[in-house]
N, C-alpha and C positions, 0 to 999 in steps of 0.2 A: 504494500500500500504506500503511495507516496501521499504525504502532507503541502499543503503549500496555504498560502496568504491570500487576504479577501479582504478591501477596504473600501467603503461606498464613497467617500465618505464621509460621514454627519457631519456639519458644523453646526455649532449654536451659539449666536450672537448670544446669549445673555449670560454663556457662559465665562471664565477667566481666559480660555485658550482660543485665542486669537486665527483666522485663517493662516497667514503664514507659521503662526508657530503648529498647525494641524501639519500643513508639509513637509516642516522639519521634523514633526515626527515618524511621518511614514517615513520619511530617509534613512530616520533611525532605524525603523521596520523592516526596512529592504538590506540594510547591512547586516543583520541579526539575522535574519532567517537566510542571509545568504551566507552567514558565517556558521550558521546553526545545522543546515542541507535542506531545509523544506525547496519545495519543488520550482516553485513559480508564485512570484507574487501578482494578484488580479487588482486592478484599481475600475469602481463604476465611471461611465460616464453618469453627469444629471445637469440639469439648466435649472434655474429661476426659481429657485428651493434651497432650504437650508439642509434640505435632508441628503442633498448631495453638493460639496464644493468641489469638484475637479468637472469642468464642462470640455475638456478632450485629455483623455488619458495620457497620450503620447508625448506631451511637453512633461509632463510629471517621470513618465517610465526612462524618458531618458535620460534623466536628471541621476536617477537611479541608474542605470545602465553607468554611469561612470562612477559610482561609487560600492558596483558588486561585479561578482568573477564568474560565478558560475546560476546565480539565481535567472529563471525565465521570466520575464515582463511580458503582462498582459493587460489590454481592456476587458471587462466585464458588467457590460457589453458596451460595444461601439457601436451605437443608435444608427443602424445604415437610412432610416429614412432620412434621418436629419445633417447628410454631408451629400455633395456629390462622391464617389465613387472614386473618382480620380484622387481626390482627397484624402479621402482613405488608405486606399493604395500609396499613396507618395507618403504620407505618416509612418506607415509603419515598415515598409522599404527601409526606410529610414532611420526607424527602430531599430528594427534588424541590425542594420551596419552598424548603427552607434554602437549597440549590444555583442559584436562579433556573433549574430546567428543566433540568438537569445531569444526572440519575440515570438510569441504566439499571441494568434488570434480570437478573443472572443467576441460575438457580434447577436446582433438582436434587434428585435422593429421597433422596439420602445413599448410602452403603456400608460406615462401619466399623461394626462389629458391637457394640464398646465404647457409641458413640453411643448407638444405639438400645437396649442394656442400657441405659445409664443414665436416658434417657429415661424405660423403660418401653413401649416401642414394640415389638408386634412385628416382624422383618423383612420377613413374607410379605406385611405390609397397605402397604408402602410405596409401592409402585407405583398402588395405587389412593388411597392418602391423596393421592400427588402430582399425579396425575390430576388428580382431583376438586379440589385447594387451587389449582393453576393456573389452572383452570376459574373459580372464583371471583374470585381476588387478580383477572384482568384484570376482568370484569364491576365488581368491585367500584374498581378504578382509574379505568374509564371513568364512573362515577360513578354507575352502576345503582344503585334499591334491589333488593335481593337477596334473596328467599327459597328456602330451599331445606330440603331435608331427606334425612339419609340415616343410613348406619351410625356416622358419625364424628363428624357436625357438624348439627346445627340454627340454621338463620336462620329469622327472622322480619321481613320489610321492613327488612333494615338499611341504610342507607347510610354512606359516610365522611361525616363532618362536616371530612373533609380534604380537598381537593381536591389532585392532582397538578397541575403547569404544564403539562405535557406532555400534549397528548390522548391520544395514542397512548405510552408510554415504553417503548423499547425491550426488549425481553425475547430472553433468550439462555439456551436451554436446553442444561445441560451432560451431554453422553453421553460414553458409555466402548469402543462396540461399534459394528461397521460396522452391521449390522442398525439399530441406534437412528439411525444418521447419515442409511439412509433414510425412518426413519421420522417423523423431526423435519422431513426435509426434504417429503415427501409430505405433512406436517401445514400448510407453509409457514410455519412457528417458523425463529427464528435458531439456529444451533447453537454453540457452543466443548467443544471437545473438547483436553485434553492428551495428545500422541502416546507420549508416557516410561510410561505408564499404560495407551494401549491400541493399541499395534502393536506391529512388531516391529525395524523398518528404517524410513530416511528414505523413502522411495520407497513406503512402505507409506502415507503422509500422503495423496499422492496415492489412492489408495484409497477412504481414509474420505470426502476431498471427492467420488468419481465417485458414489459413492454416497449421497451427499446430493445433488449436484446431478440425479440422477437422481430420486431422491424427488423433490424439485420439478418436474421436466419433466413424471413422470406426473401432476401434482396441475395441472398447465397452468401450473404458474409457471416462464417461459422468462428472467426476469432476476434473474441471484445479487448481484449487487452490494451490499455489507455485511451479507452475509445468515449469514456463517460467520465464527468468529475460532478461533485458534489457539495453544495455550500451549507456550513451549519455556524452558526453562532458559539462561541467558547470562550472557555475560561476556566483552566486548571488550578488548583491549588491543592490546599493540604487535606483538606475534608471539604462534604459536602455543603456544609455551616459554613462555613469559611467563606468559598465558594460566592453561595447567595448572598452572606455580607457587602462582598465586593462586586459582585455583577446586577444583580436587581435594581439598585437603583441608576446606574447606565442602560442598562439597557430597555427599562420602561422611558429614560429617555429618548432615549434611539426610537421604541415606537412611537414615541408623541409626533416625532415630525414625519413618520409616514406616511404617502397619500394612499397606498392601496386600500381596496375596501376591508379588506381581511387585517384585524390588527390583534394581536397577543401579546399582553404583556409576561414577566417573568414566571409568574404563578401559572398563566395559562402553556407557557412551554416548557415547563417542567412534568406539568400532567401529560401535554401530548408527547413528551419524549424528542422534542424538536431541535434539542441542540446539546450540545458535549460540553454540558457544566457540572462541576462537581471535581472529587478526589483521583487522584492519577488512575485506582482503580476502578472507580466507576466511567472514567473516559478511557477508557483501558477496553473495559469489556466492550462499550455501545460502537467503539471501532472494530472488534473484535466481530462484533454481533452486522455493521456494514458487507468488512468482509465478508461475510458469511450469504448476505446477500447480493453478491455478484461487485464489490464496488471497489475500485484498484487507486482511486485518488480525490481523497476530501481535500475538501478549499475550506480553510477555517476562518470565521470572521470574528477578529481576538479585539480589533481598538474600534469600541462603540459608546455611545455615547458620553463623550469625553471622559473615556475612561484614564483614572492616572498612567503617564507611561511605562513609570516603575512595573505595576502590574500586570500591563500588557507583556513586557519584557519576561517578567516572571513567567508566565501562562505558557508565552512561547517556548521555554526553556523546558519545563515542564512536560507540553505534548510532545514534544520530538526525541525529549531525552530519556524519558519515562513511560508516559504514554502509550507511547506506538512499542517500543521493544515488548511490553509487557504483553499489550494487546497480539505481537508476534509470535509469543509464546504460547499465549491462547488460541490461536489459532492454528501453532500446526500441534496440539495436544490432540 
């Protein structure tokens, strides 16, 4: 099972932690876990909300990208209706190289409705702008010239005059619904889905994987291996007390500034089993009990609701050092 980083991430003016001191801390984040091994750190795009400060991932990841060696830089997700395509494409080209070969791709059609106000985007055409920008960003990553013509966008022979390092650079499209889990997997796309957002129960996880893995089996693809990731809220410590001391009240901040309709605070995702809080051993086992359900790489999301950095620090130390070996142990018993 590989572990990796997940930051959306929340700002809160009323808090003492200022936007740029938020960046400096992901910086912190991204040297730590790339000192530590986790896999790839995911940063959200968001617009015109406090519930997400970073509105293009890519000036951030490669801010990072010169201050780590071996960690992956990704978006999570990069809203395709809301860029052209060329854009896209020439960003993370870009990344890539900054990164020596580092960047992977998450992408997605959005969902807050504010967004796409502000944009000026309808909502009805998102699905086909994301279509059709995916369709391109890869053609145009593999280094095609490209023309093309439709409702939204006209090329003319464009190419990057960027080259990615990567021939292929991974791409990880983000869904919310079992339906999309087999459709991305029938498509033979990688998927990351966050469960707090689209189930109901821990056991519902299980779910969304059969039905992606099922999408691929009909599509003839009988090998899943790094083909799905997983985003869960965390926060390791010493006991499960502990734990809730320091995580409940960040993180019912975090869902204050939520827009989705579905909102759970701490008490409600502790009952529905939604996220990997608590003692080394109880995040021990719930990774244990993932693997178990087909899942080869959780995205943790550790700094929430201005949480102190100290014990994000701590957390991270904790899953990767502790954590997961134990949970490895478990696993092959």
């Amino acid at each position: 099972m590989k572990l990796s980083i997940f930051s959306v991430p929340d700002h809160h003016p009323a808090a003492p932690r200022t936007l740029p001191e938020l960046y400096a801390d992901m910086l912190r984040q991204a040297e730590l876990a790339d000192e530590l091994g986790y896999d790839t750190y995911f940063v959200a795009e968001h617009h015109f909300h406090e519930y997400g400060g970073v509105p293009n991932p890519a000036v951030l990841l490669s801010s990072m990208a010169q201050r780590t060696k071996r960690l992956r830089l990704a978006p999570a997700i990069a809203v395709l209706p809301f860029r052209n395509p060329l854009n896209v494409a020439e960003d993370y080209a870009m990344l890539d190289m900054l990164s020596g070969g580092r960047a992977t791709l998450g992408v997605g059609s959005g969902y807050l409705k504010h967004e796409f106000a502000g944009f000026g985007i309808a909502g009805e055409t998102k699905r086909a702008l994301f279509d059709e920008n995916l369709a391109l960003i890869e053609r145009l990553l593999r280094g095609e010239r490209v023309t093309y013509k439709s409702e939204f966008i006209d090329l003319d022979a464009v190419r990057l005059n960027v080259a990615p390092v990567q021939p292929d650079m991974p791409i990880y499209v983000g869904i919310l619904r079992k339906e999309a889990a087999y459709h991305i997997g029938r498509q033979g796309r990688r998927m990351l889905f966050v469960p707090y957002a689209s189930v109901d129960s821990f056991a519902e996880i299980g779910d969304m994987m059969a039905a992606f893995r099922q999408g691929r089996e009909d599509a003839g693809l009988l090998e899943h291996r790094d083909s799905a990731a997983i985003t869960l809220h965390c926060c390791v410590g010493s006991t499960d007390d502990e734990v809730a001391r320091i995580a409940a009240a960040p993180f019912d901040l975090y869902v204050a500034t939520r827009l989705y309709a579905k909102s759970a605070v701490y008490a409600d995702v502790m009952r529905s089993g939604l996220a990997l809080f608590g003692s080394v051993a109880t995040v021990a086992d719930k990774l244990a009990q993932l693997a178990g359900m087909g899942i080869d790489h959780v995205v943790t999301l550790q700094d929430f609701g201005a949480m102190p950095a100290a014990e994000v620090h701590r957390s991270m130390r904790l899953l990767i050092q502790e954590a997961l070996p134990r949970a490895r142990l478990a696993e092959a018993a």
